[in-house]
N, CA and C atoms of all chains as a GROMACS GRO file, in nm:
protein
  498
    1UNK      N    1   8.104   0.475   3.324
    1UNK     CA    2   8.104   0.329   3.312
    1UNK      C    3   7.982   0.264   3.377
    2UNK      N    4   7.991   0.168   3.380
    2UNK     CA    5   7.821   0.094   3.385
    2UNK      C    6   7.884  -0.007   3.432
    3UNK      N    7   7.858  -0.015   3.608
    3UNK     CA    8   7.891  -0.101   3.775
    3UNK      C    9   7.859  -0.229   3.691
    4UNK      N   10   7.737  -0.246   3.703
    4UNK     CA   11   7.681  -0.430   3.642
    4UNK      C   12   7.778  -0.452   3.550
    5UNK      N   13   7.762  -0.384   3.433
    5UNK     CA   14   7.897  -0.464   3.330
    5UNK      C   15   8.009  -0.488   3.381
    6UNK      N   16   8.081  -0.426   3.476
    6UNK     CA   17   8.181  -0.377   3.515
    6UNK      C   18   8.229  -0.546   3.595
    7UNK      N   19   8.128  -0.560   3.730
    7UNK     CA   20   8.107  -0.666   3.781
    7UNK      C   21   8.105  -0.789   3.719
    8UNK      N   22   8.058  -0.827   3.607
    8UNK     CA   23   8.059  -0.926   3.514
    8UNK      C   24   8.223  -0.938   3.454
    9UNK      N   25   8.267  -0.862   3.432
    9UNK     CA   26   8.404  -0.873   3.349
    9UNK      C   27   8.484  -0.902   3.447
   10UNK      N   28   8.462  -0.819   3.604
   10UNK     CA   29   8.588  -0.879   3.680
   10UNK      C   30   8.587  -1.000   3.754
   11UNK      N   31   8.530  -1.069   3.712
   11UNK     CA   32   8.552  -1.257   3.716
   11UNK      C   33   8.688  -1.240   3.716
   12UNK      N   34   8.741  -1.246   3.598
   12UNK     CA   35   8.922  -1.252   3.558
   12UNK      C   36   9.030  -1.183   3.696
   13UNK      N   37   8.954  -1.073   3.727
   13UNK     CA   38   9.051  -0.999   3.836
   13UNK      C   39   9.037  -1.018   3.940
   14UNK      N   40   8.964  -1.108   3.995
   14UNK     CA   41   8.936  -1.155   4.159
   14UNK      C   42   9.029  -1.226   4.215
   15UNK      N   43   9.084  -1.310   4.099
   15UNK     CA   44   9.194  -1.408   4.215
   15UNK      C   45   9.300  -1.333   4.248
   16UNK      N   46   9.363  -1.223   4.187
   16UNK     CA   47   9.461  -1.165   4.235
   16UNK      C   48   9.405  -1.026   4.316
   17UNK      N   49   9.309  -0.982   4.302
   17UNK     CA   50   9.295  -0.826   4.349
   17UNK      C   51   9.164  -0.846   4.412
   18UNK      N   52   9.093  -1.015   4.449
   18UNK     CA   53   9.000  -0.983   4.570
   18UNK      C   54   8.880  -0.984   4.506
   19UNK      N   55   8.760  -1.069   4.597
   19UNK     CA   56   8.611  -1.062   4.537
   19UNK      C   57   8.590  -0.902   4.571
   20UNK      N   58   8.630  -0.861   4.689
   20UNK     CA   59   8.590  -0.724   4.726
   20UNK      C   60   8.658  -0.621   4.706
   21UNK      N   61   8.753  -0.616   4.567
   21UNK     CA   62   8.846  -0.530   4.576
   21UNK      C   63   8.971  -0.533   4.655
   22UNK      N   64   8.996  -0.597   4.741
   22UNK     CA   65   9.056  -0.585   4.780
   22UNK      C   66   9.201  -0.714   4.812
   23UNK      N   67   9.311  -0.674   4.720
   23UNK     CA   68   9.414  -0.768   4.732
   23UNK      C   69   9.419  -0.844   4.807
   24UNK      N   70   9.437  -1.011   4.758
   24UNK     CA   71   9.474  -1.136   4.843
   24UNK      C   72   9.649  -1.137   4.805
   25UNK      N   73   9.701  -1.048   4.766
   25UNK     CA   74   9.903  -1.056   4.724
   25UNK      C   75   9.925  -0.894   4.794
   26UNK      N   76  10.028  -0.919   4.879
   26UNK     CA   77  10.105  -0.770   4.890
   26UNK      C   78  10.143  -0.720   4.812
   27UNK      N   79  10.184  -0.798   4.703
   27UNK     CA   80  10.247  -0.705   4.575
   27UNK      C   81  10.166  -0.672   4.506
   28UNK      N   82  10.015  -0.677   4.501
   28UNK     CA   83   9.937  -0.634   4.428
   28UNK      C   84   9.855  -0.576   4.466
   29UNK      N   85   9.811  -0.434   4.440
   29UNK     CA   86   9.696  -0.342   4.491
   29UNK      C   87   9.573  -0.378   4.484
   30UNK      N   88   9.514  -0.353   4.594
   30UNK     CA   89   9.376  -0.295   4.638
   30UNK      C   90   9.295  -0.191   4.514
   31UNK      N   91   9.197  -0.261   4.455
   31UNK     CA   92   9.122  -0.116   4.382
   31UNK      C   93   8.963  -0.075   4.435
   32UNK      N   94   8.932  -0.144   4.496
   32UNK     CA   95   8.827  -0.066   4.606
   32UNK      C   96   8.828   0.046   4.613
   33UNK      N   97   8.710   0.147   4.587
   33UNK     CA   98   8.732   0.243   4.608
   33UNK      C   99   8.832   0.310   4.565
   34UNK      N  100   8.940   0.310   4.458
   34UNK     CA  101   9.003   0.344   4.417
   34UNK      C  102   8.930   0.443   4.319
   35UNK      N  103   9.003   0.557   4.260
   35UNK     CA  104   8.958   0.682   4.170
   35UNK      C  105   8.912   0.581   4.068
   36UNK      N  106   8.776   0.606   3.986
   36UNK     CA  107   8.771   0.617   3.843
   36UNK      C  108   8.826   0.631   3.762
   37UNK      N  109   8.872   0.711   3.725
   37UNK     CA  110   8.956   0.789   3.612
   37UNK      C  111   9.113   0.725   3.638
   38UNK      N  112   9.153   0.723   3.730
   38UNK     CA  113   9.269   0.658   3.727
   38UNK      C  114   9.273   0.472   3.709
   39UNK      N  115   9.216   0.420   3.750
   39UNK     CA  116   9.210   0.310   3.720
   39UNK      C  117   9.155   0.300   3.558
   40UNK      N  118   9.056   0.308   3.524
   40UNK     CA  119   9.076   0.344   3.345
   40UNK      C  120   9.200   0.378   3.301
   41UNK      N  121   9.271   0.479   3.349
   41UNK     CA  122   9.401   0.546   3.299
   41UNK      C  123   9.530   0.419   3.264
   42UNK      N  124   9.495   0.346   3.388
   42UNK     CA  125   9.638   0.255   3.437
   42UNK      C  126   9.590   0.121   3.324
   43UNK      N  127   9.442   0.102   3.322
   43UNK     CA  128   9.417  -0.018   3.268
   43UNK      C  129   9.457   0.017   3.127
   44UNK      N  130   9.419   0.139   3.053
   44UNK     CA  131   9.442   0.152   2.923
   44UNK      C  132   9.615   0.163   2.904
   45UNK      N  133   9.664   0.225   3.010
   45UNK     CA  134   9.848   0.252   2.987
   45UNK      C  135   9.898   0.072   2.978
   46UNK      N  136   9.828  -0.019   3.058
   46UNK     CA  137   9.861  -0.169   3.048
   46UNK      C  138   9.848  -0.198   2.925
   47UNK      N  139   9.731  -0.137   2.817
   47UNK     CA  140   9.692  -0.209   2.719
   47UNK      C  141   9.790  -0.165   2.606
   48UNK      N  142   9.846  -0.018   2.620
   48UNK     CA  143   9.891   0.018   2.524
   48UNK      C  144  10.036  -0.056   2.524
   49UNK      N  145  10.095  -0.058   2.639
   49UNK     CA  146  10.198  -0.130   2.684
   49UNK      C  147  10.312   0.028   2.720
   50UNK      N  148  10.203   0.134   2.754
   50UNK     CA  149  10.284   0.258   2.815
   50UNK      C  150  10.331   0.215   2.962
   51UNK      N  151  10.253   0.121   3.051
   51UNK     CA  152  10.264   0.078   3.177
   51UNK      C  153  10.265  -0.076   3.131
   52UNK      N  154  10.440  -0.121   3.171
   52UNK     CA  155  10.479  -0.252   3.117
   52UNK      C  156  10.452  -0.344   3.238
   53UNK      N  157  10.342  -0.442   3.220
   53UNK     CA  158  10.348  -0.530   3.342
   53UNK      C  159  10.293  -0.736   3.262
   54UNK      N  160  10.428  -0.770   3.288
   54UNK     CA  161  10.405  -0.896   3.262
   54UNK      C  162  10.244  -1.021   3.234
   55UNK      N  163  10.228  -0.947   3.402
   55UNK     CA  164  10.141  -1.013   3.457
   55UNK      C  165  10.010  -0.934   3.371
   56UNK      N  166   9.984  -0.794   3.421
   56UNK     CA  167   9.838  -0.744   3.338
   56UNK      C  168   9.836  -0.731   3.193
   57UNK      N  169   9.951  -0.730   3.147
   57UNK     CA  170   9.946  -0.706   2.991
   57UNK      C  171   9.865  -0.822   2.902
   58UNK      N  172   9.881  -0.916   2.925
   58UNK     CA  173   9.772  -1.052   2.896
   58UNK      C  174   9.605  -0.991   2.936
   59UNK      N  175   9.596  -0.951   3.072
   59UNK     CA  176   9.465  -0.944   3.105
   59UNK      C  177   9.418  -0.809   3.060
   60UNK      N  178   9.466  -0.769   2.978
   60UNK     CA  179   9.412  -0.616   2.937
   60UNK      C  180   9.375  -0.659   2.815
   61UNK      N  181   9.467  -0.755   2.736
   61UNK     CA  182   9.466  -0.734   2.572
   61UNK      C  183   9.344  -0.752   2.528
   62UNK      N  184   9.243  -0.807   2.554
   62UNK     CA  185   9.103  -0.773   2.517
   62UNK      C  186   8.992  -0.718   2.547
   63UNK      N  187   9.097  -0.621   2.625
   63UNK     CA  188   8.916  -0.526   2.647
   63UNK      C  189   8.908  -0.413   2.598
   64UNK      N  190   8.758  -0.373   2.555
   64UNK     CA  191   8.789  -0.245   2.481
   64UNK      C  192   8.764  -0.149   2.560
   65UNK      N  193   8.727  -0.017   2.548
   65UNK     CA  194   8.722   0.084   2.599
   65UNK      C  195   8.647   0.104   2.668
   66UNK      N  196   8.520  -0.001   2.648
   66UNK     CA  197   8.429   0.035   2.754
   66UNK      C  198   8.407  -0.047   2.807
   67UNK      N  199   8.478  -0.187   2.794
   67UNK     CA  200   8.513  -0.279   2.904
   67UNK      C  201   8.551  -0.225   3.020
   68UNK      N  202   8.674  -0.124   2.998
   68UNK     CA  203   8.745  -0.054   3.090
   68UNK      C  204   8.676   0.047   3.144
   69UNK      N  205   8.563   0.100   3.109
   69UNK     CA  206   8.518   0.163   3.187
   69UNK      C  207   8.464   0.182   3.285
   70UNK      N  208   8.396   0.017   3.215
   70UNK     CA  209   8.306  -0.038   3.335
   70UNK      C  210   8.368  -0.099   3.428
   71UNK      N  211   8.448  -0.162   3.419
   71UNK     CA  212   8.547  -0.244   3.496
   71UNK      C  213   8.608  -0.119   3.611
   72UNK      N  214   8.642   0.001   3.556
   72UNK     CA  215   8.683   0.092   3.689
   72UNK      C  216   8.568   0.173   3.734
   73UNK      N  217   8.458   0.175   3.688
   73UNK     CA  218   8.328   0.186   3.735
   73UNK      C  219   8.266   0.108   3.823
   74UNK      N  220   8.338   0.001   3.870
   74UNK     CA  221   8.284  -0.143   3.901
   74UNK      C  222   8.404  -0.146   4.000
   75UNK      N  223   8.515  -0.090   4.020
   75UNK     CA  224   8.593  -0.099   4.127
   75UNK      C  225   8.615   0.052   4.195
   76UNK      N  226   8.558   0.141   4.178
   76UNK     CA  227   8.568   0.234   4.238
   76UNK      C  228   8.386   0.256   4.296
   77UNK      N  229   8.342   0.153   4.316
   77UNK     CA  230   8.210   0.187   4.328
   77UNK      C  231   8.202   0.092   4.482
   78UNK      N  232   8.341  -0.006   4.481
   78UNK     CA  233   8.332  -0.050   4.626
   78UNK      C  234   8.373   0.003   4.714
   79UNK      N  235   8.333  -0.031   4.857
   79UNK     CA  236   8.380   0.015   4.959
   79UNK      C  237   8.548  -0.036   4.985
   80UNK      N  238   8.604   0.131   5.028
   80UNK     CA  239   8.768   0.061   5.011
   80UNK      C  240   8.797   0.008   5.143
   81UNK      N  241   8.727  -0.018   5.276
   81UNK     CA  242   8.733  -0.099   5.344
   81UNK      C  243   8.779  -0.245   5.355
   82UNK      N  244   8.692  -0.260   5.220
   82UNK     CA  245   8.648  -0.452   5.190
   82UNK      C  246   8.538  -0.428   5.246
   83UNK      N  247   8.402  -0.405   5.248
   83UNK     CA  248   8.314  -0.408   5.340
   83UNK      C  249   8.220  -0.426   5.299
   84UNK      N  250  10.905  -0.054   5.729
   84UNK     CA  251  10.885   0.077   5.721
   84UNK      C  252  10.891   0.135   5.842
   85UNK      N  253  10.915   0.263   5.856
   85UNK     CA  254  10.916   0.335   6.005
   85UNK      C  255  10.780   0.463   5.964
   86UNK      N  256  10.624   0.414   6.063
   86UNK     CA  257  10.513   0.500   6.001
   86UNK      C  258  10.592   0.677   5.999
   87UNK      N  259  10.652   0.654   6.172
   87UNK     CA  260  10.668   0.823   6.152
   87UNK      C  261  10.705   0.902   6.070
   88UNK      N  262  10.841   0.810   6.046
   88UNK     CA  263  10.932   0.893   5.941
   88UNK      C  264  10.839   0.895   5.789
   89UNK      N  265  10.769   0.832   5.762
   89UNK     CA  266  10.728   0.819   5.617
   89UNK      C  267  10.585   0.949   5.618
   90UNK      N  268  10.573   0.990   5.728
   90UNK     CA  269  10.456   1.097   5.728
   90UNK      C  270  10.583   1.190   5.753
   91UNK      N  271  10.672   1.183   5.815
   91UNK     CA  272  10.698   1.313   5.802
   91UNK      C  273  10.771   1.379   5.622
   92UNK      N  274  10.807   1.270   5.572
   92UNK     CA  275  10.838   1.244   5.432
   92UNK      C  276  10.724   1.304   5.343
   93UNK      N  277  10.621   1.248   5.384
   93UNK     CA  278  10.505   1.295   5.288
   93UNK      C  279  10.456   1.432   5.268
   94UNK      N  280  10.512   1.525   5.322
   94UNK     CA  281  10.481   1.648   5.274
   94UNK      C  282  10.472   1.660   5.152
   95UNK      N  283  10.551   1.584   5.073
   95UNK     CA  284  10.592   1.636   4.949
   95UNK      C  285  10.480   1.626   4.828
   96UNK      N  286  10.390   1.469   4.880
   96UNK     CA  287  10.348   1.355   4.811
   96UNK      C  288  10.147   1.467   4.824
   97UNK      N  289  10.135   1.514   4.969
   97UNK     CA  290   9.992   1.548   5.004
   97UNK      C  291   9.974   1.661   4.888
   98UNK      N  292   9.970   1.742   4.843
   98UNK     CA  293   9.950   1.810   4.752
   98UNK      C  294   9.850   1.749   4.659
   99UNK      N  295   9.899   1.608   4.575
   99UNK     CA  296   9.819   1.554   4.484
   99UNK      C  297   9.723   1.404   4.556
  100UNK      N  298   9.814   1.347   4.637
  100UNK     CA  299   9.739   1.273   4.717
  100UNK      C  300   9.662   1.225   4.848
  101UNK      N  301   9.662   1.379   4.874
  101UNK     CA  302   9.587   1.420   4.982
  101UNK      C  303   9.641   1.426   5.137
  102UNK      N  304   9.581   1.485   5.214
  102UNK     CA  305   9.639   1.505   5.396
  102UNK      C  306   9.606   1.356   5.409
  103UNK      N  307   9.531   1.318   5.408
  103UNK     CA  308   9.459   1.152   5.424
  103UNK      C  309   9.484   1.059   5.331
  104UNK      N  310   9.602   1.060   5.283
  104UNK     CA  311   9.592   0.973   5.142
  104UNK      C  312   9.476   0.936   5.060
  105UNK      N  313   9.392   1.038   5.005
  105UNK     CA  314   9.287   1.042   4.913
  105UNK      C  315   9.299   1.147   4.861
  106UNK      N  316   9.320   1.068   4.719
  106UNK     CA  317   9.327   1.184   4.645
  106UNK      C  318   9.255   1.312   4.602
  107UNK      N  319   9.320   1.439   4.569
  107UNK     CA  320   9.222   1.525   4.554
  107UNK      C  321   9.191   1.537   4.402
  108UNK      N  322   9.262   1.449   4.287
  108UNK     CA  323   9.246   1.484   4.187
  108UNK      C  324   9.240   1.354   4.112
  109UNK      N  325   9.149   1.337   4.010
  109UNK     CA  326   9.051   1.183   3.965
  109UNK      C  327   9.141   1.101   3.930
  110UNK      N  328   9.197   1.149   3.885
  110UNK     CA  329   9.314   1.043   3.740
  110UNK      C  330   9.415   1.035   3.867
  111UNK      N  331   9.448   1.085   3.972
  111UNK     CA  332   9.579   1.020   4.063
  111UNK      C  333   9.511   0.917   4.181
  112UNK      N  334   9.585   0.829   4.190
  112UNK     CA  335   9.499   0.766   4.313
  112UNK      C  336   9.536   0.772   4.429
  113UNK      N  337   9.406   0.704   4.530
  113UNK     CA  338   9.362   0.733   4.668
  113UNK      C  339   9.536   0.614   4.701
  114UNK      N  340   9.596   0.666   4.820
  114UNK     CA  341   9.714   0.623   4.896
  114UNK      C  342   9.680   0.514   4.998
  115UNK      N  343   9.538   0.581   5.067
  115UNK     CA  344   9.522   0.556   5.205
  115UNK      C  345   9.477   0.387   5.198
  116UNK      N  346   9.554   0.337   5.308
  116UNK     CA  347   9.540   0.172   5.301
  116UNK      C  348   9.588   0.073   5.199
  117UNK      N  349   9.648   0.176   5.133
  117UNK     CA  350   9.717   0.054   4.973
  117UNK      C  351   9.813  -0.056   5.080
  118UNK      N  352   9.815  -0.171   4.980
  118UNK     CA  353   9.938  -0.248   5.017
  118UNK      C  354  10.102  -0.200   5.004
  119UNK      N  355  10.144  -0.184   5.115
  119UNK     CA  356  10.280  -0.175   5.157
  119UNK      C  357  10.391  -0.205   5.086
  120UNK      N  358  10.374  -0.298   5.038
  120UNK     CA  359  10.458  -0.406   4.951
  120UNK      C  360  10.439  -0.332   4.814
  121UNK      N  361  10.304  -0.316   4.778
  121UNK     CA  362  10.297  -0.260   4.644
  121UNK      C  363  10.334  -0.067   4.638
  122UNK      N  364  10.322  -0.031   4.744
  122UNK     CA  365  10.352   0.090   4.723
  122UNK      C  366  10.518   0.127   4.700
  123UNK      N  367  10.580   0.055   4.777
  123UNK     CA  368  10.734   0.053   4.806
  123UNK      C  369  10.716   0.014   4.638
  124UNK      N  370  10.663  -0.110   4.569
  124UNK     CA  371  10.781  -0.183   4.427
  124UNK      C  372  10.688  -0.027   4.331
  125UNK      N  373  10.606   0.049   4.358
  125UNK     CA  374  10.530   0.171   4.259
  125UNK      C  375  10.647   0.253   4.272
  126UNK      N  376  10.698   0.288   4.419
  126UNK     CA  377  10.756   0.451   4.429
  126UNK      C  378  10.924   0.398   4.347
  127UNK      N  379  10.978   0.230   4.397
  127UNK     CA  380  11.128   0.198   4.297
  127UNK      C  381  11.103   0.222   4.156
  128UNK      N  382  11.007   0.126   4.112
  128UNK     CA  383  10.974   0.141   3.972
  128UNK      C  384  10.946   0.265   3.906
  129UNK      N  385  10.901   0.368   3.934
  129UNK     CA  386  10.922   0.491   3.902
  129UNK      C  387  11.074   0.603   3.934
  130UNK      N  388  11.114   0.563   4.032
  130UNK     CA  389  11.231   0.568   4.088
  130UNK      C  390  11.353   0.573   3.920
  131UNK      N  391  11.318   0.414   3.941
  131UNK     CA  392  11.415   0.390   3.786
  131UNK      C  393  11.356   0.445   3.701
  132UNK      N  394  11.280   0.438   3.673
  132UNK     CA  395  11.226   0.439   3.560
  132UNK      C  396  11.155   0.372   3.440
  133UNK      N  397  11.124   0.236   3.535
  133UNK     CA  398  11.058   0.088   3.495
  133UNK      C  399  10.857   0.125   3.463
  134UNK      N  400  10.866   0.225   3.599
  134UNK     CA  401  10.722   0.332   3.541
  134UNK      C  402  10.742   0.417   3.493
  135UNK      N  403  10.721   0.479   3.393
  135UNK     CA  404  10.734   0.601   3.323
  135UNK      C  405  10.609   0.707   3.387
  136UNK      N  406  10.678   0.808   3.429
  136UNK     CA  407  10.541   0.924   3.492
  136UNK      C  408  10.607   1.007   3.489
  137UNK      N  409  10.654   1.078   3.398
  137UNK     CA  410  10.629   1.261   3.464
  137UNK      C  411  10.616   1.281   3.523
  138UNK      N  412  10.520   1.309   3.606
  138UNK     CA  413  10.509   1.400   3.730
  138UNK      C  414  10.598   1.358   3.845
  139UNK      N  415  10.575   1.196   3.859
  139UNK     CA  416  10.593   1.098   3.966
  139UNK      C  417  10.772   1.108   4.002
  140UNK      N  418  10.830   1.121   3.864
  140UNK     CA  419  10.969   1.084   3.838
  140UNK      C  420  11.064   1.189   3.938
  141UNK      N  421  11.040   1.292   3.941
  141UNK     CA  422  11.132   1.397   3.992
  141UNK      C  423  11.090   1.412   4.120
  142UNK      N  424  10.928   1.354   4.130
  142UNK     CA  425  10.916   1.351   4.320
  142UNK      C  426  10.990   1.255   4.390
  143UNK      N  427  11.004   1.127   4.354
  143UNK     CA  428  11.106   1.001   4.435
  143UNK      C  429  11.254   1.010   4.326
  144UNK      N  430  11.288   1.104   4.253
  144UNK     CA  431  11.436   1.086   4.227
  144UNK      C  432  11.512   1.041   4.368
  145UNK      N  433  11.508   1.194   4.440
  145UNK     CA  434  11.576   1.199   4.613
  145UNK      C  435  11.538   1.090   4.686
  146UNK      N  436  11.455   1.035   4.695
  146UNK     CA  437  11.397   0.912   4.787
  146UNK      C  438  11.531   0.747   4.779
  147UNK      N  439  11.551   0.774   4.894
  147UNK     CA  440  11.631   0.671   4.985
  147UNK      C  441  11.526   0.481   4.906
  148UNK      N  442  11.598   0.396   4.965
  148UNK     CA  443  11.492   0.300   5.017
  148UNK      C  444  11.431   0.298   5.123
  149UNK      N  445  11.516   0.367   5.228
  149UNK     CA  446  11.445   0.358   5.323
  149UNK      C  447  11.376   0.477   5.329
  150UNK      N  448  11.298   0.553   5.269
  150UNK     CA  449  11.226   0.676   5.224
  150UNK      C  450  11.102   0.579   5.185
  151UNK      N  451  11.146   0.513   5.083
  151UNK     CA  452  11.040   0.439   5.059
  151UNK      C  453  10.946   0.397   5.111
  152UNK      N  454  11.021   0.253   5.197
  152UNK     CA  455  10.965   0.178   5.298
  152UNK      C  456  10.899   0.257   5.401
  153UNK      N  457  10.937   0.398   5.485
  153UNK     CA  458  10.866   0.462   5.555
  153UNK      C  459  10.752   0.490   5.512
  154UNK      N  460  10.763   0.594   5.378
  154UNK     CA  461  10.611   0.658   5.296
  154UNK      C  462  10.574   0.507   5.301
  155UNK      N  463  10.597   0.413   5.186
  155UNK     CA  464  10.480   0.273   5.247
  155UNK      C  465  10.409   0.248   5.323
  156UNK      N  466  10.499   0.257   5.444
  156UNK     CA  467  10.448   0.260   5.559
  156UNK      C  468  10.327   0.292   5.607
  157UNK      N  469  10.345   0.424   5.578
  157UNK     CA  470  10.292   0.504   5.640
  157UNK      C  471  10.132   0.562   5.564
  158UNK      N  472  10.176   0.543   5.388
  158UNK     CA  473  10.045   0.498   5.315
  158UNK      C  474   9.969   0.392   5.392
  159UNK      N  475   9.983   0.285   5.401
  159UNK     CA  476   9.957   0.129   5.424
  159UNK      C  477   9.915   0.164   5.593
  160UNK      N  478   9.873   0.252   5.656
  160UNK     CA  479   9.875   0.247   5.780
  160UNK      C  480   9.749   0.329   5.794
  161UNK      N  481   9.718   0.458   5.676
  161UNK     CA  482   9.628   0.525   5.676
  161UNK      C  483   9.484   0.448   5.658
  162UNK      N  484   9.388   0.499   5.703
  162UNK     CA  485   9.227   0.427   5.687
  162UNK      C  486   9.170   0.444   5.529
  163UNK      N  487   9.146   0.344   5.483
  163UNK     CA  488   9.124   0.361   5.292
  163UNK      C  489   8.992   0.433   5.307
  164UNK      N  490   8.899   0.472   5.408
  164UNK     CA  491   8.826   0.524   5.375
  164UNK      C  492   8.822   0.670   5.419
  165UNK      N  493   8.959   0.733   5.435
  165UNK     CA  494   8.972   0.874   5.447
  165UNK      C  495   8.989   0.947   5.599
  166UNK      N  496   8.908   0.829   5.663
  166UNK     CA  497   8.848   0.910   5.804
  166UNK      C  498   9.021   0.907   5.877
   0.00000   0.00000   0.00000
């Protein structure tokens, strides 16, 4: 995935999951530093609607594949500190 | 959560998500420092069966709530950056 693109798209995911990755809601995870491959995994299981979530199923429905790539290219590339 | 009890719980869990809650394998994710709150509603929701996972499903069948809330715990307590 490709960080810069990645960064650009997550405008949308900051208010809930943090300019720095890192969750402003307890109920919602931290992806800082989080795996690659799994965050792609979870974003595409949101899209397919294999991983049913109210809330992300809206924010998935338009991205394509390499939205998502970049987008977990772009959150596993921060420090999982917040830092 | 009670940290102790939820490390001593985690034997089960380090295999795929590491002595340090980081994972050793791409597609599963890093534990260490997640939110508390979100780890407890991941391990119910799979629990029931509201997440669908294979793998995940037959590790927290046995898991208490208060199994939960400890491992939470005790995720949510670890340093997200491994050390």
């Amino acid at each position: 995935g490709d960080i810069a693109a990645g960064k650009t798209k997550s405008a949308t995911c900051m208010a809930c999951h943090g300019a720095n990755g890192i969750s402003q809601i307890p109920m919602y995870p931290n992806l800082a530093g989080q795996k690659e491959q799994y965050l792609a995994l979870q974003l595409k299981a949101f899209r397919s609607g294999e991983r049913k979530n109210m809330v992300m199923a809206p924010m998935v429905a338009g991205l394509s594949d390499a939205d998502i790539e970049n987008l977990a290219a772009y959150y596993a590339s921060l420090d999982p500190s917040g830092k």
